[in-house]
C-alpha positions as CSV (number, residue, x, y, z in Angstrom):
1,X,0.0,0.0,0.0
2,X,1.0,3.5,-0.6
3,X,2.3,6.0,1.7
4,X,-0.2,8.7,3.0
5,X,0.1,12.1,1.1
6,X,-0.8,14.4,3.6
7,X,-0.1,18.4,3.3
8,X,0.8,20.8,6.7
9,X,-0.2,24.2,6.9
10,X,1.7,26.0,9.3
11,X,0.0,29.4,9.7
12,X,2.8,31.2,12.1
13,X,4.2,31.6,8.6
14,X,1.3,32.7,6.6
15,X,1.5,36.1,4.7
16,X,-1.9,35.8,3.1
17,X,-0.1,36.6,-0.4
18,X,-3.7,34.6,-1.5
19,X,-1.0,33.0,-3.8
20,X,-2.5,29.5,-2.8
21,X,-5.9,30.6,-4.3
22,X,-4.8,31.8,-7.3
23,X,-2.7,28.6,-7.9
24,X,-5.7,26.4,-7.6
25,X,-8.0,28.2,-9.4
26,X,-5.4,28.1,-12.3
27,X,-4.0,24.8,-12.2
28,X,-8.1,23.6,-11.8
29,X,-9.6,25.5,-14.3
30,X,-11.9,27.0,-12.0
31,X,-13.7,30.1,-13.1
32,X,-13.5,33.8,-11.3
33,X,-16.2,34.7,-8.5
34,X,-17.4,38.1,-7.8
35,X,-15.7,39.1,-4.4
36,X,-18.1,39.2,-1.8
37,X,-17.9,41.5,1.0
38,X,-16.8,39.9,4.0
39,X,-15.4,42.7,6.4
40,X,-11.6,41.0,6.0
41,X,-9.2,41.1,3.1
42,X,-11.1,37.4,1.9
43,X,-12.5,37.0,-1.1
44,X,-15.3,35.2,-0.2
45,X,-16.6,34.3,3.7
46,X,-16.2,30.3,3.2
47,X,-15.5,27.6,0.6
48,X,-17.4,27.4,-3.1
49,X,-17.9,24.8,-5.7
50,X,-15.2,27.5,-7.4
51,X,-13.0,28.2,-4.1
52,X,-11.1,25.3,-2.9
53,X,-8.4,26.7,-1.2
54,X,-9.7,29.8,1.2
55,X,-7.3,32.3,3.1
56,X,-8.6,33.3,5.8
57,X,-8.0,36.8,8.1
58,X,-8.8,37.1,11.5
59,X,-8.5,40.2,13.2
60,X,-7.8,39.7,17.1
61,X,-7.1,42.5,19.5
62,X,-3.0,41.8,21.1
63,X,-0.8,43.0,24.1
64,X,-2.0,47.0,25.0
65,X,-5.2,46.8,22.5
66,X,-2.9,47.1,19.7
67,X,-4.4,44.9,16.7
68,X,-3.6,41.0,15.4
69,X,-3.4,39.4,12.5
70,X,-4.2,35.9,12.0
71,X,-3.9,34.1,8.6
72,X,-4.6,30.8,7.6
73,X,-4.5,29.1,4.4
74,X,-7.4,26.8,4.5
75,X,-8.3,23.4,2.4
76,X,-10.1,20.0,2.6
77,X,-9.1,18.0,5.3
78,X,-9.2,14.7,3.6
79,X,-10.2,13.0,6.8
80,X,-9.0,9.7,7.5
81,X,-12.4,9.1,8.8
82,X,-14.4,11.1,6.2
83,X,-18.1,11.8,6.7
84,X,-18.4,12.7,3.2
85,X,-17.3,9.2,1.8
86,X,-19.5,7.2,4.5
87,X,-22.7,9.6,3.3
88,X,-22.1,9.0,-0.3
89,X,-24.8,6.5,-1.7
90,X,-23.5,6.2,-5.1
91,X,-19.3,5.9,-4.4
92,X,-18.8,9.1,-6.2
93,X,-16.5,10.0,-3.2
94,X,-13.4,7.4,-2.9
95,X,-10.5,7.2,-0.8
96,X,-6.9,7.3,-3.7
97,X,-4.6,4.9,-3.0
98,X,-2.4,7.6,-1.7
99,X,-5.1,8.3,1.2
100,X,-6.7,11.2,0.0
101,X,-10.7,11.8,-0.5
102,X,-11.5,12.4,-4.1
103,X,-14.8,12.9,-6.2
104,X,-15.7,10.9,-9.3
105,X,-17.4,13.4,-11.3
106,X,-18.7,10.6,-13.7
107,X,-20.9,8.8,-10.9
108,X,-21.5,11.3,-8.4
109,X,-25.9,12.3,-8.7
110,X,-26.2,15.4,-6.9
111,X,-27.8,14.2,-4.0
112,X,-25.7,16.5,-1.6
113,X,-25.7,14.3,1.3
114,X,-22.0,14.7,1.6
115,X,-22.4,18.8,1.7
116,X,-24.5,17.6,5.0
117,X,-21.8,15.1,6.4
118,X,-19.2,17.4,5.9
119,X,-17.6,19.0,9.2
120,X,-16.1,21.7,7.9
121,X,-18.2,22.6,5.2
122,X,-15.9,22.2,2.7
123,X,-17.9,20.3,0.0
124,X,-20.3,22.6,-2.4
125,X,-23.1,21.7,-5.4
126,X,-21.8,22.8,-8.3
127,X,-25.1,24.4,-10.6
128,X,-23.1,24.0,-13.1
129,X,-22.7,20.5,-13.5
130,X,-25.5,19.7,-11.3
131,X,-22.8,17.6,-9.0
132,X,-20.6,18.4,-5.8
133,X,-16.7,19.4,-6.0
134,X,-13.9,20.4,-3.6
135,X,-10.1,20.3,-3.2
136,X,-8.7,17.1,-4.8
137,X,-5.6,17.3,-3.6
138,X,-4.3,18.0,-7.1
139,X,-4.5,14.2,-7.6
140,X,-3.6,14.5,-11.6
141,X,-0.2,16.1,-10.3
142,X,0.5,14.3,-6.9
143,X,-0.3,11.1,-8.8
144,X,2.7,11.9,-10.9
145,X,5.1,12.7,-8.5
146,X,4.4,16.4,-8.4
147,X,3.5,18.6,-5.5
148,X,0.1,20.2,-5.1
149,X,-0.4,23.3,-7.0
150,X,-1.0,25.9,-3.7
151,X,2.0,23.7,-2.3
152,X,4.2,24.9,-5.1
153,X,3.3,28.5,-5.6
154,X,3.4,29.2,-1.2
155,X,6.5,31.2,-1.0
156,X,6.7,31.1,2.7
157,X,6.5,27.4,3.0
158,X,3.3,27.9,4.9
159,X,1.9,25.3,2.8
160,X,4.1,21.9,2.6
161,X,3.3,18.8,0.8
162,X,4.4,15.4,1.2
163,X,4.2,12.4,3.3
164,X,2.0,12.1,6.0
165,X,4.7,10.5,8.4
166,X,7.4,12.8,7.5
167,X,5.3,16.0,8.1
168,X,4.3,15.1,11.2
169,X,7.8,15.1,12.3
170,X,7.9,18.4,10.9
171,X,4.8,20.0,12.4
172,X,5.7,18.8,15.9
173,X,9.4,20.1,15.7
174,X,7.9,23.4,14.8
175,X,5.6,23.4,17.4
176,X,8.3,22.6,20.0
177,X,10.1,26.0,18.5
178,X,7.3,27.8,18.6
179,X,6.5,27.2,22.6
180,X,10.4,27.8,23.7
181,X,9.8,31.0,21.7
182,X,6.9,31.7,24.3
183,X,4.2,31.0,21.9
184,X,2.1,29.9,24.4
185,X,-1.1,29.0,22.6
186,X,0.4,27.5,19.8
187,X,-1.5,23.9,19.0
188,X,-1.6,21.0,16.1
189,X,-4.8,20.5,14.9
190,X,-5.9,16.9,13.0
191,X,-2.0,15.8,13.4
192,X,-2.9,12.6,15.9
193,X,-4.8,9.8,14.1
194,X,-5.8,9.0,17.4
195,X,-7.7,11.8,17.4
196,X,-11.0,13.5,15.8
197,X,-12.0,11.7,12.5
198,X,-9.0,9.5,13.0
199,X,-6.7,12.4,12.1
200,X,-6.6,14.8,9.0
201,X,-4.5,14.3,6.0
202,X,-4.2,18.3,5.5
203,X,-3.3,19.7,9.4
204,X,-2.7,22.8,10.7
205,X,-0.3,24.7,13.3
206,X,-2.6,27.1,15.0
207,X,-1.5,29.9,17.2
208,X,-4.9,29.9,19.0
209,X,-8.1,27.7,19.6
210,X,-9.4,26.3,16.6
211,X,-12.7,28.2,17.0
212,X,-11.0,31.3,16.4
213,X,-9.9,30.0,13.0
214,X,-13.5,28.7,12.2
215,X,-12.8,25.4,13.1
216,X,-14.3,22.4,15.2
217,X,-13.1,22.4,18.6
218,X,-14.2,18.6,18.2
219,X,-15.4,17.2,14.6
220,X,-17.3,14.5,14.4
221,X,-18.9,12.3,11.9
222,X,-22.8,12.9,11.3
223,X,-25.6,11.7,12.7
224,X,-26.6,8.0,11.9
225,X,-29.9,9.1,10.2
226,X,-27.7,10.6,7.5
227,X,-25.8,7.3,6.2
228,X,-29.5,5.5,6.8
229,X,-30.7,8.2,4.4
230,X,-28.1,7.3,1.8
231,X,-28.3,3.9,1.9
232,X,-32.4,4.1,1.7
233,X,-31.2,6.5,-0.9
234,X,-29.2,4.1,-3.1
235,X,-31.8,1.3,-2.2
236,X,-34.2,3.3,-4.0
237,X,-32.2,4.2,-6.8
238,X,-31.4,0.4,-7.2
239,X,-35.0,-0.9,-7.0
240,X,-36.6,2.0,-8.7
241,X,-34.2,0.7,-11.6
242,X,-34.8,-3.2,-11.5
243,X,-38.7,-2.3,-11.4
244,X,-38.3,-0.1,-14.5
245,X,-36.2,-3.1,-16.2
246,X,-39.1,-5.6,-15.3
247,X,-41.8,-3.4,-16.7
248,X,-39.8,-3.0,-20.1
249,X,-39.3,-7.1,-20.1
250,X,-43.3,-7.4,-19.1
251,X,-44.6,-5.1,-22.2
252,X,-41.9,-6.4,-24.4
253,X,-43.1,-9.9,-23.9
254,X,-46.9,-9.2,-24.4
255,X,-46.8,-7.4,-27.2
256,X,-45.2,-10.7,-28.6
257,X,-47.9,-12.6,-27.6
258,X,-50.4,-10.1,-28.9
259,X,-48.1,-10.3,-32.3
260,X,-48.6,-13.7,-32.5
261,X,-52.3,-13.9,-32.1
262,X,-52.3,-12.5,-34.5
């Protein structure tokens, strides 16, 4: 089995060049958006079917009232547990043999029951295509070899790609710099597997709760009535289409007969 790609976003470093953003839209082919207004320097307030990578700015008052930025570069977590994979009733959404959570375009219906299962709201309905979309973790390039495309363009390093084992290293040597530094309130978030949603495949250094970044404290998976939903769903879908084959085979077969008869 493969190792797990994983990417580590390591805000202390973050600029919010919005470089990131652009490099996805372009290397995606995803279309432009009318900015929204969103009282920041974002673009838009959350995640689109056309934004997949979203920089966020957080404004925080610091030491003597004086004002603090915070930036973070934010993504699909491609959970190792993913709600969005358990929810899906078709098996658009797939887990790569790299560990990643990706969308097969081809078979996914538009049912949106992975928007619902989502924790972090980062899968959308395209209108579009009439089907859902997010980050894929630029599998056409990582599949090759290649770094992700926000990856690439960062030119802080906020953004580093690789493998999961490896970065982890990584994240918690920074972290361990970051706290002799007197960064008190600096924290990983999604880097344990034995954690929340069996860890994240894109984590984060934080330098303050997760809710101030927009982020579950705790994720969890959905509510059970949501994967009953999609398998009633697909249990539907499937007897809806052996009753349609049946009635075809029934009419066929009389108007045989009735031929005959004749």
């Amino acid at each position: 089995m493969a190792r797990t790609l994983a990417m580590f976003t390591d805000t202390s470093v973050c600029i919010g060049c919005r470089a990131c953003e652009v490099a996805c839209k372009q290397w995606n082919q995803l279309p432009a958006e009318e900015p929204q207004w969103t009282g920041t320097y974002a673009a838009q307030p959350h995640f689109t079917d056309k934004t997949w990578r979203h920089v966020r700015f957080i404004e925080e008052k610091g030491q003597e009232g004086q004002p603090k930025w915070l930036l973070m570069s934010d993504v699909c977590k491609h959970c190792n547990e993913a709600g969005c994979l358990e929810a899906c009733p078709t098996g658009a959404i797939y887990r790569t043999a790299f560990g990643t959570v990706d969308i097969n375009q081809d078979i996914c219906n538009g049912c949106r029951y992975c928007v619902s299962a989502c924790p972090f709201g980062v899968v959308h309905f395209n209108q579009g295509s009439g089907r859902v979309n997010k980050c894929t973790f630029c599998v056409d390039r990582t599949s090759e070899g290649m770094q992700t495309a926000c990856a690439k363009t960062c030119p802080t390093q906020s953004i580093q790609f690789g493998y999961r084992d490896e970065l982890e290293v990584k994240a918690y040597k920074r972290l361990d710099e970051l706290k002799a530094q007197g960064v008190k309130e600096a924290n990983l978030y999604g880097v344990d597997e034995q954690g929340p949603l069996g860890g994240l495949n894109a984590f984060f250094l934080l330098l303050d709760k997760p809710d101030v970044y927009g982020l579950p404290e705790n994720p969890q998976l959905p509510q059970k009535p949501i994967f009953e939903d999609a398998a009633i769903s697909a249990g539907t879908a499937i007897l809806a289409g052996i009753g349609a084959v049946v009635a075809f085979r029934e009419r066929g077969g009389g108007g045989d007969g009735e031929g005959g008869e004749e």
